[in-house]
Structures are given as structure tokens and as C-alpha cells.
C-alpha positions in Angstrom: -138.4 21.7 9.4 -138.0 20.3 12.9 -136.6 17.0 11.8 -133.2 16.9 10.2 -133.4 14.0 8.8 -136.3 14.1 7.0 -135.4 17.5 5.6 -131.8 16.1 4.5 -133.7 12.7 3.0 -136.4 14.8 0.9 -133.8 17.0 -0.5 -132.2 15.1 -2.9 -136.0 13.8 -3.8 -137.6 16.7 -4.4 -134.4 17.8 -6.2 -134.2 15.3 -8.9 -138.0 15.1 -9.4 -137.8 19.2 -9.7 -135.1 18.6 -12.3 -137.0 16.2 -14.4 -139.8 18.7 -14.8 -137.8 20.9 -15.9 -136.2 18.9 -18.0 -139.8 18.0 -19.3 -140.5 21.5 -19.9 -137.3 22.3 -21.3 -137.6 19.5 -23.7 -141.4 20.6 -24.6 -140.4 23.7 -25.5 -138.0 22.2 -28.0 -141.2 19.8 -29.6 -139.8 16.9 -28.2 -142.4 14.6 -26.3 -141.1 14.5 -22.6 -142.9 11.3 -21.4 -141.4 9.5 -24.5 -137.9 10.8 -24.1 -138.1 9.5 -20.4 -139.5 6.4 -21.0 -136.3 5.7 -23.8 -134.4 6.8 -21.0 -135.8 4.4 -18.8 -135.7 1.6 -21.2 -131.8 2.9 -22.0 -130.7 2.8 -18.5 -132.2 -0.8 -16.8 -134.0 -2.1 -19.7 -132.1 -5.1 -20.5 -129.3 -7.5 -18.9 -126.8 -5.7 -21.3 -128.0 -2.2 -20.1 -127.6 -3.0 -16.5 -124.5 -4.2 -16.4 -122.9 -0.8 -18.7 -125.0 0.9 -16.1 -123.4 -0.6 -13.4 -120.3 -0.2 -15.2 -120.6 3.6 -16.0 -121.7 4.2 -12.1 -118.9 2.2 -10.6 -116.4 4.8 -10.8 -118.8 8.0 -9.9 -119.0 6.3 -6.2 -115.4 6.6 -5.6 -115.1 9.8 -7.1 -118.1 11.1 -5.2 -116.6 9.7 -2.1 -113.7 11.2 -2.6 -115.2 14.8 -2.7 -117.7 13.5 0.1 -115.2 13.1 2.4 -113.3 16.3 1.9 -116.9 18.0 2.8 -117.5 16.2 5.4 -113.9 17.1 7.2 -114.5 21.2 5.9 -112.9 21.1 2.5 -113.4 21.2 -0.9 -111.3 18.4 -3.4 -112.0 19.7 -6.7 -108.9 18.0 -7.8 -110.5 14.4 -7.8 -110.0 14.6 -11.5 -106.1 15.0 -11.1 -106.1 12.0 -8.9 -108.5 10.1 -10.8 -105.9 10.3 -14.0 -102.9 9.8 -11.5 -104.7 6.8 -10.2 -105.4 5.2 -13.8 -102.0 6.0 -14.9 -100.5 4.4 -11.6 -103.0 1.1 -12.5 -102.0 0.7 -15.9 -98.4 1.2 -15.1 -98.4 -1.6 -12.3 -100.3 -3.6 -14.8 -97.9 -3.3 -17.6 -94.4 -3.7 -16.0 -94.9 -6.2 -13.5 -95.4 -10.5 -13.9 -96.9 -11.5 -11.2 -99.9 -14.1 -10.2 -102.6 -12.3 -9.8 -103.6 -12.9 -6.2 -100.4 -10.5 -6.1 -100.6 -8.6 -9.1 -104.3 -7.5 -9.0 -104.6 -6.3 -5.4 -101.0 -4.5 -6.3 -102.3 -2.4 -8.6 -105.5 -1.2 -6.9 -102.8 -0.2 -4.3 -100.4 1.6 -6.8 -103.5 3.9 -7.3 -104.7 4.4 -4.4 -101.2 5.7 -3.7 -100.5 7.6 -6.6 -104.2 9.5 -5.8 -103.2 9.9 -2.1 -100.2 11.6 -2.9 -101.9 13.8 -5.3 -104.5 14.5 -2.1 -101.1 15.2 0.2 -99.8 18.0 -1.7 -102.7 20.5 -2.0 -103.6 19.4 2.2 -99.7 19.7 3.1 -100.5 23.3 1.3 -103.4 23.7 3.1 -102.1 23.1 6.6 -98.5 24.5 6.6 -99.1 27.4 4.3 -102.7 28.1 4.1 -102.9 28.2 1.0 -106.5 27.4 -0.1 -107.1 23.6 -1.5 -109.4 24.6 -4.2 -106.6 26.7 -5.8 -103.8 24.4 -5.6 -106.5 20.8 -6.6 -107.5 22.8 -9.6 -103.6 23.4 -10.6 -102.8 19.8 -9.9 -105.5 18.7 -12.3 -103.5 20.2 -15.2 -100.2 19.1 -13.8 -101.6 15.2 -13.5 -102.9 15.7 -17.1 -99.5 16.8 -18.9 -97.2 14.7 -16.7 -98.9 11.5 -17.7 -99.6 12.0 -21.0 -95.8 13.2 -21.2 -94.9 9.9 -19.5 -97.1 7.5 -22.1 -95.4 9.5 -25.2 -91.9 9.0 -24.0 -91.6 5.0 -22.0 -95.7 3.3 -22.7 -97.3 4.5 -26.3 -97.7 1.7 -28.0 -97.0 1.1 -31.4 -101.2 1.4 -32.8 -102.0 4.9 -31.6 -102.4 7.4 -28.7 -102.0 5.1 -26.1 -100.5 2.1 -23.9 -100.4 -1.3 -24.7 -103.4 -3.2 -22.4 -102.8 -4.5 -19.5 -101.7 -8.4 -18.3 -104.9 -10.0 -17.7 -103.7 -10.8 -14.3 -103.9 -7.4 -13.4 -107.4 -7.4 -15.0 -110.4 -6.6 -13.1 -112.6 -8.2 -16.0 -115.6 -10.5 -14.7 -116.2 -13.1 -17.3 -119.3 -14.2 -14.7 -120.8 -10.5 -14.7 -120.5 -10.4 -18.3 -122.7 -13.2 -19.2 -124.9 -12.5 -17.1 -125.3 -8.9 -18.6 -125.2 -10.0 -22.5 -121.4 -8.9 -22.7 -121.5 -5.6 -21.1 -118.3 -4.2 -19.8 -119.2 -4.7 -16.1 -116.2 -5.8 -13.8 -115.1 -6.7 -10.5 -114.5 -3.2 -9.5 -118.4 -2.4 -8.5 -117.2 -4.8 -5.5 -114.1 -2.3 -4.8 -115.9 1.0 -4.9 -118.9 -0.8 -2.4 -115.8 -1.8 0.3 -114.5 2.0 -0.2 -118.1 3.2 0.9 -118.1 0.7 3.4 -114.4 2.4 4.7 -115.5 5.7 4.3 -118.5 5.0 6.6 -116.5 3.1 9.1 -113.8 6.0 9.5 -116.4 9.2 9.6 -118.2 7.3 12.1 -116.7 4.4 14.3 -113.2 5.8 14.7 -111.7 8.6 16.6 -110.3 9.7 13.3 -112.7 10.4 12.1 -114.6 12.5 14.9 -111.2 14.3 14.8 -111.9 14.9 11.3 -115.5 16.0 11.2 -114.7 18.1 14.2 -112.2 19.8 12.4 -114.4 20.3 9.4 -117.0 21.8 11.7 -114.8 24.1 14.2 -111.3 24.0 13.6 -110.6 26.3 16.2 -112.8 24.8 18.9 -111.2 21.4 17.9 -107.5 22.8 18.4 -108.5 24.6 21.7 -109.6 20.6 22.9 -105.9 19.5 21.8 -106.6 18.2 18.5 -104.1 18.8 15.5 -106.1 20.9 13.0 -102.9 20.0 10.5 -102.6 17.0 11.0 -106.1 16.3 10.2 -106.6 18.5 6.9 -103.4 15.9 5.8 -105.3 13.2 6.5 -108.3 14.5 5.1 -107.0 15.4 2.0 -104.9 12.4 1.7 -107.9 10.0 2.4 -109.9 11.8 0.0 -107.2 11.5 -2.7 -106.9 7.6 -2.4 -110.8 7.4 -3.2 -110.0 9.6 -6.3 -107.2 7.3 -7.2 -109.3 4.6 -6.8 -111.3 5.2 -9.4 -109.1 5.4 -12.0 -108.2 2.2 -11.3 -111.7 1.4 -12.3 -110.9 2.7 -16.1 -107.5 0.9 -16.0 -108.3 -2.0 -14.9 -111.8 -2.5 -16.0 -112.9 -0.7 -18.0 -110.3 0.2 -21.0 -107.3 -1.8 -19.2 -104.8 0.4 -21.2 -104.8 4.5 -21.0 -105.1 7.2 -23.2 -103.2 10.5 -23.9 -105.3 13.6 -23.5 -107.4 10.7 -21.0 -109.6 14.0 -19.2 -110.5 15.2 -22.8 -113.5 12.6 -22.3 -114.0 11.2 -18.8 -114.3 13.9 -16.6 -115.7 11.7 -14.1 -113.6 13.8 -11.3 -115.8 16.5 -11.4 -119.1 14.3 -11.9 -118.2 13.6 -8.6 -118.9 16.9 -7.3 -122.4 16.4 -8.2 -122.6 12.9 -6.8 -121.6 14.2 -3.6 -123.4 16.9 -3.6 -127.1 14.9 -4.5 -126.0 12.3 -2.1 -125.4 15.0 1.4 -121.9 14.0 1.2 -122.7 10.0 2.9 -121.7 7.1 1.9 -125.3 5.3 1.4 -126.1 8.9 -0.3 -123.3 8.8 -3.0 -124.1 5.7 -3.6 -127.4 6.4 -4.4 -126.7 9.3 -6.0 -123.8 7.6 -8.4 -126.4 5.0 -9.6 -128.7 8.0 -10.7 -126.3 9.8 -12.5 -124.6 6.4 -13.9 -128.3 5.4 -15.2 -129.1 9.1 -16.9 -125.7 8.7 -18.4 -126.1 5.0 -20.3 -130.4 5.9 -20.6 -129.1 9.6 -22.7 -127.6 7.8 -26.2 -130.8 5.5 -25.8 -133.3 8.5 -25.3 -131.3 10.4 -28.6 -132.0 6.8 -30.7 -135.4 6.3 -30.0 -136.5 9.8 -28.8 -134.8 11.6 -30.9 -134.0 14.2 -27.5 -130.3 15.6 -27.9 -128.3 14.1 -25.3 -127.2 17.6 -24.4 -130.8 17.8 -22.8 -130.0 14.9 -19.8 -126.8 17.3 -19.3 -129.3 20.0 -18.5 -131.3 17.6 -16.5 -128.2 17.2 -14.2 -127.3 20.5 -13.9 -131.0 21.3 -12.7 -130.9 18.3 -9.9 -127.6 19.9 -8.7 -129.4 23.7 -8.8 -132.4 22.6 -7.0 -129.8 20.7 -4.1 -127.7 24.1 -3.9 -131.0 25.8 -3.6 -131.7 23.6 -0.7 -133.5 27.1 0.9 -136.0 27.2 -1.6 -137.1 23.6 -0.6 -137.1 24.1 2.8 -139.4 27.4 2.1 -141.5 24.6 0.1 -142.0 22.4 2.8 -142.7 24.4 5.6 -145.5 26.3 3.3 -146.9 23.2 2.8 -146.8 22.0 6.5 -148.1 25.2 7.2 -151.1 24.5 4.6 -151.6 21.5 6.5 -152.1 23.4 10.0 
């Protein structure tokens, strides 16, 4: 493929329409009728105000969690603890919302700072590894996961559990991201303010990869760190950064179930969201760019809210859409096979 770009645009194209043909087949083979399931899917995902806007909710967070792994590929490493610093980030969130009175010009923006912290600092550990020890980041992320896990549920049991269940009390509504507008608009969905967070962090993450010497420092690390030390650049220095950065976008968007979402947390929280490692796949589908997570977070986000619908009205398992997304991400990783595709066919056309 002579052009780059193009090859790097059709990609994730040709991958998810791959994966829905297989998902088609997969779900003829199980008597189900493919064009129906994907039509309830449809319907399930845009088809009303009320779907948009849990749609827009469900995708809010898979930006900044794809962002955060996004920008740990594009600086040369891997952040498969996004999870770890997504539950340090909502625990962080909820905290700041629970224990502090403030107005919430103060309040608000205070919390989406406490986890952004509370994620970087998760992203420091396993990069201050990385760089003084090298000890590989995907070992020391995955540990972390566990650690963030146990630590904050230990923390709820013993100073936050309230009195009803497995869980804190909710938040002060002045550290709410809750968008009365947004939610009449959508017929009551649970859509919030934070859509408008995770777009800035996009917006950041584009700025620094490309109109700041950071990050050319960074993605000339990522590429060659030896080259990039030989020019007088500190290859330390910049996996800290990297994985710090990356961690505060992980952070982030547990902020997004703290404070908009559920506004309170629950013990055993990674038991069901496991948006952290949804993440992986975001940034993955999207070529690890900001405009392409984006993108690919609004897929994902849609086949997520459209899968309950296609079960109602299709009667499709929603373990089927699971497969779906695991094909879209095979068929990305098997970018090779694609490339073979296109150049047969350019070939053809010769």
C-alpha cells in the first residue's frame, strides 16, 4: 500500500465490517436472523433520544480509557493497568466528593483533579519501575490492578460504607457532574457533563503528541530510545512522563463513574466495569489517535447499549456482540491479512 494513510484509515473499516460478518455468520449458525439482530441493535444503540444519550453516556468513559492506553503506544509502551487507575481515579472522585463543602465552581473542578492525580500516580509507579529498574510495565500495571482493587474496597469497608449496602454514600451534588439540560433532552438518560471532559482530554492528548516538544520527545522515545538518547534526550525521564500522562487519562475516567454516572462507589467496583481493559480495544480500533479513539469509543459505546436491545427484540444472546468485538480487534491485529487484501485487489485492478 503506497499510501499510509489510507492503509491506516481503511484498517479499522474493513475491520469492523469483517467483524460483523462474522458475527452474521456466527449468529446464523446459531438460527438467529443476522439482519434482524443488527437492525435491534441499531434501533438499541441511536434509536431514540433516551438511547442516545445512555450511548453517549456508556462511551464517555471508553475515550479516556482508550486514551490512556493510546498514549502509552504512542510513546512505546503498553498501560494495561488503565483499569487500576480507572478504580483509583473513581475512588479519588468520590472521596473529594464526599468529604469536602465547597461551591461547586471549586468543588467540581477539585474532584476531576483528585482523579486525575490519584490515576497519575498509579501511572508513576509501574514508569518509575520501568525507567530506573527496567522492570517491564505490563508486569508491574497488571499487579497494580489488583492492588487498586483491594486497597479501595478495603478503604470503603473501614472509613465510606454506608449504612444501605456495599457501598458509599452519593456524592454532594456540587461535586456532581449530572446535566439536568442533557437529560431532558435525552428522555432522562444518565448522560452528563463529563462527555465534555473526555472531548478536552482528546483535545490535550492531541496537542501534546503533536504541537509540543514533549511530546516529539515522547514519540521519539517510543520509536528509538536509543537513537533518542544518543541526540541528548532523557529516555527516563520520558517513560515517567509517559506513563504518568497516560495514568491521569485512566484516572480520568473514573471520575466519569463517580461523578456521573453512579456518583457513589462500589466494593468489588472491577467485578462489572472493566472499562480499563475496553480500552485496550478502543485504542487499538482507533490506531492509537485521538480523533481514532474517539471514533472507535462511540462504536464500542453504541454495540454496548444496542446488545440488551438486540437480546429483547432479537432474541440474539448478548454474549454474541462480545464476539463481535473480539472479531473487530482480531481482524485490526491481523492488520497483515488486510494489507494482503488490498494489494490483491489493487493488483486485480492493474
Amino acid at each position: 500500500m503506497k499510501n499510509p494513510r489510507y492503509f491506516n484509515l481503511l484498517v479499522p473499516i474493513l475491520s469492523v465490517i469483517f467483524g460483523l460478518i462474522v458475527g452474521g455468520l456466527i449468529m446464523l449458525a446459531g438460527g438467529y436472523n443476522p439482519f434482524s439482530a443488527y437492525a435491534a441493535l441499531f434501533q438499541g444503540a441511536i434509536g431514540s433520544s433516551y438511547n442516545i444519550g445512555e450511548t453517549i453516556r456508556q462511551f464517555t468513559p471508553l475515550i479516556l480509557t482508550g486514551l490512556a492506553v493510546a498514549f502509552a503506544f504512542r510513546t512505546g509502551l503498553f498501560n494495561i493497568g488503565v483499569e487500576g487507575q480507572f478504580i483509583v481515579g473513581w475512588f479519588a472522585s468520590v472521596y473529594i466528593g464526599l468529604t469536602i463543602d465547597a461551591p461547586m465552581f471549586i468543588h467540581l473542578p477539585l474532584a476531576i483533579l483528585a482523579a486525575a492525580v490519584a490515576g497519575a500516580l498509579w501511572g508513576f509507579i509501574p514508569g518509575l519501575l520501568k525507567a530506573r529498574l527496567r522492570v517491564h510495565e505490563v508486569i508491574v500495571t497488571i499487579m497494580m490492578n489488583y492492588i487498586a482493587l483491594h486497597v479501595t474496597n478495603e478503604i470503603i469497608r473501614a472509613y465510606l460504607k454506608a449504612s444501605s449496602g456495599e457501598r458509599t454514600e452519593e456524592i454532594s451534588s456540587t461535586a456532581s457532574l449530572a446535566a439536568p439540560f442533557f437529560r431532558q433532552l435525552t428522555d432522562h438518560s444518565r448522560v452528563h457533563y463529563g462527555i465534555l471532559v473526555a472531548l478536552l482530554a482528546a483535545f490535550v492528548m492531541w496537542f501534546i503528541l503533536r504541537k509540543t516538544t514533549l511530546g516529539y520527545e515522547l514519540r521519539s522515545v517510543g520509536f528509538n530510545p536509543n537513537a533518542s538518547q544518543y541526540a541528548g534526550m532523557s529516555v527516563s525521564r520520558n517513560i515517567i512522563l509517559s506513563m504518568t500522562i497516560s495514568g491521569a487519562f485512566g484516572g480520568l475516567a473514573g471520575a466519569m463513574a463517580g461523578l456521573g454516572t453512579y456518583q457513589y462507589m462500589t466494593i468489588n467496583t472491577a467485578g462489572f466495569i472493566g472499562l480499563g481493559f475496553t480500552g485496550i480495544a478502543v485504542a487499538l480500533l482507533g490506531a492509537n489517535t485521538a480523533v481514532g479513539t474517539i471514533l472507535a469509543a462511540i462504536l464500542f459505546g453504541g454495540l454496548k447499549v444496542g446488545a440488551s436491545n438486540m437480546q429483547f427484540q432479537a432474541g440474539v444472546p448478548p454474549e454474541v456482540i462480545k464476539i463481535v468485538m473480539a472479531m473487530i480487534i482480531f481482524f485490526v491485529g491481523a492488520s497483515y491479512l488486510i494489507r494482503w487484501l488490498l494489494n490483491r485487489f489493487r493488483k486485480g485492478e492493474n
